[in-house]
C-alpha positions, -999 to 999 in steps of 0.1 A, spaced: -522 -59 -742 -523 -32 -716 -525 -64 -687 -498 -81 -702 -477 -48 -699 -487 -41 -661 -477 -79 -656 -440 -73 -676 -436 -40 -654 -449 -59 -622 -422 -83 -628 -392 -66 -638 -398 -42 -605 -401 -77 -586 -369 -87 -597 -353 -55 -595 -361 -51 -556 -354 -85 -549 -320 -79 -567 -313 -52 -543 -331 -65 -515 -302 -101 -518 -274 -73 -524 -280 -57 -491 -289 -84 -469 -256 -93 -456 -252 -52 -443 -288 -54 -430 -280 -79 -409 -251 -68 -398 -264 -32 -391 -294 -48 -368 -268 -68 -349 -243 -39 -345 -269 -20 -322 -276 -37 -290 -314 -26 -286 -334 -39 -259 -354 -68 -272 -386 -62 -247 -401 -27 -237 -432 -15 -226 -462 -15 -252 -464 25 -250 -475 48 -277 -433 50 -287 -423 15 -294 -437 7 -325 -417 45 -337 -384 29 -316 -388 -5 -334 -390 14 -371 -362 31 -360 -347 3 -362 -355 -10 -394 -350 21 -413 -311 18 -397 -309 -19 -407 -321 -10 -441 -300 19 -445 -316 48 -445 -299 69 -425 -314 103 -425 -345 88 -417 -332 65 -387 -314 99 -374 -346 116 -373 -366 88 -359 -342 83 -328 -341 121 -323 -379 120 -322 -384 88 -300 -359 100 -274 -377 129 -270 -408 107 -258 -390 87 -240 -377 115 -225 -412 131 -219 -427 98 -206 -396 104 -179 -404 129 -166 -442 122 -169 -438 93 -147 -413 108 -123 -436 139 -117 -410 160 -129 -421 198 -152 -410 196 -182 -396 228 -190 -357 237 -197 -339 227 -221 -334 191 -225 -294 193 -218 -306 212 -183 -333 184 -176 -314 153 -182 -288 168 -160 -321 174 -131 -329 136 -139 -294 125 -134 -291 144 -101 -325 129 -87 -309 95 -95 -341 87 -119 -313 81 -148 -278 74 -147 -250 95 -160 -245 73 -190 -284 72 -198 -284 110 -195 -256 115 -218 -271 94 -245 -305 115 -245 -278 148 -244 -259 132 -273 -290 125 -294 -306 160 -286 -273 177 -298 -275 153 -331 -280 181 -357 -316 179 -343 -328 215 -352 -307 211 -388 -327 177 -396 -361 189 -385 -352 220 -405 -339 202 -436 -317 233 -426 -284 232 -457 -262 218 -431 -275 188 -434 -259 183 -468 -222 175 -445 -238 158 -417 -222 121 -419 -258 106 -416 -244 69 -417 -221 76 -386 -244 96 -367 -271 73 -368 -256 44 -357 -247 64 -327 -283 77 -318 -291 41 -325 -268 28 -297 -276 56 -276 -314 54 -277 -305 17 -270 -286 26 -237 -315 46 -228 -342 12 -237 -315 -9 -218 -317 12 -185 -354 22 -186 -370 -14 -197 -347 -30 -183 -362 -63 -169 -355 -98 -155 -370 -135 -152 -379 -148 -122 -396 -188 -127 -404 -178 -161 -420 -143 -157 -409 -108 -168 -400 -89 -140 -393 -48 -148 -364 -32 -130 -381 2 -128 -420 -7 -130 -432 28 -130 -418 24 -167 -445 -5 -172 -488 -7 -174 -484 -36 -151 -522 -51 -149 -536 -63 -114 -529 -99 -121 -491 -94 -128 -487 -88 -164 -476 -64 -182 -480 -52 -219 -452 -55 -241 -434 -47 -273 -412 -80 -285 -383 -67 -309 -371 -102 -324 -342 -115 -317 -332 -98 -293 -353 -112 -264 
C-alpha cells in the first residue's frame, strides 16, 4: 500500500509542476528573449554561473538572478583585470573608472559593472531588512541586461569562412591550432 501511495504522491506533484510549469511558459519565454545575452563566451570557470543566471531570470526567480549577476560580474570583473595586468584593489566604482580610462572597457561596459555593483549588493549578500523593498523583478532584469552589455563587449566575436574569430582574444584560451573553448547559450548564437 505504502508503493501505491508514493506512486499517488509522485503523480499528483507531476501534475502539479507541470501545471505551473504550462502557466509560466509564455513569461519564460518572454523573459529569456527580453535580455539580449551574448549567445557564445569563453568556457571560463564563470559561464556556466552566467548561463544559470539566466535561467533563474527566465524562470522567475528574481532574488536569486539579482544575486547571481552581482556575483558573476564580479568575476568577470576580476578576470579583467587579471588579463589586463591591472591590481585589483579600490573599490570597484574607482577601478572600472581605471579600466575605462586605459580604454580596456568602454564607458557603457563600465557603467553596467558600476550599476550592478551599486544593485543593493551588500543588502542581498546580507539578507540585510532592506531587501524586503528592493523591486527584485525590476532590478534583475536590469543586472541581466547589464551583465549582457558587459558579455556583448568582452566576448564579443565574429565569423570569418565559418570560424569564430574573438574581438578581444586575451578574453579567450585560444589553443595553438586556432580554436578556442567555448560556452554555447542556445538561441542566441
Amino acid at each position: 500500500m505504502a508503493e501505491a501511495e508514493e506512486d499517488l504522491t509522485r503523480a499528483e506533484v507531476r501534475s502539479s509542476i507541470q501545471d505551473a510549469f504550462n502557466q509560466t511558459l509564455d513569461q519564460r519565454v518572454e523573459r529569456y528573449l527580453e535580455v539580449q545575452h551574448q549567445g557564445i563566451i569563453g568556457n571560463h570557470h564563470f559561464a556556466r554561473a552566467s548561463s544559470e543566471c539566466l535561467e533563474v531570470y527566465r524562470d522567475g526567480y528574481f532574488i536569486s538572478a539579482v544575486m547571481v549577476s552581482q556575483s558573476v560580474a564580479e568575476g568577470i570583473f576580476r578576470f579583467i583585470l587579471d588579463r589586463n595586468g591591472i591590481s585589483s584593489e579600490g573599490d570597484r566604482p574607482s577601478m572600472a573608472a581605471v579600466l575605462k580610462n586605459k580604454g580596456v572597457i568602454s564607458e557603457q561596459c563600465a557603467e553596467a559593472f558600476v550599476r550592478i555593483w551599486n544593485s543593493f549588493r551588500n543588502d542581498v549578500h546580507h539578507m540585510n531588512p532592506k531587501i524586503a523593498s528592493i523591486p527584485f523583478s525590476d532590478l534583475a532584469k536590469r543586472n541581466l541586461e547589464d551583465l549582457a552589455i558587459i558579455e556583448r563587449e568582452i566576448f564579443a566575436v565574429s565569423f570569418h569562412n565559418g570560424k569564430l574569430v574573438p574581438v578581444h582574444p586575451k578574453y579567450w584560451d585560444l589553443k595553438p591550432d586556432g580554436t578556442v573553448p567555448v560556452f554555447l547559450r542556445y538561441p542566441r548564437l
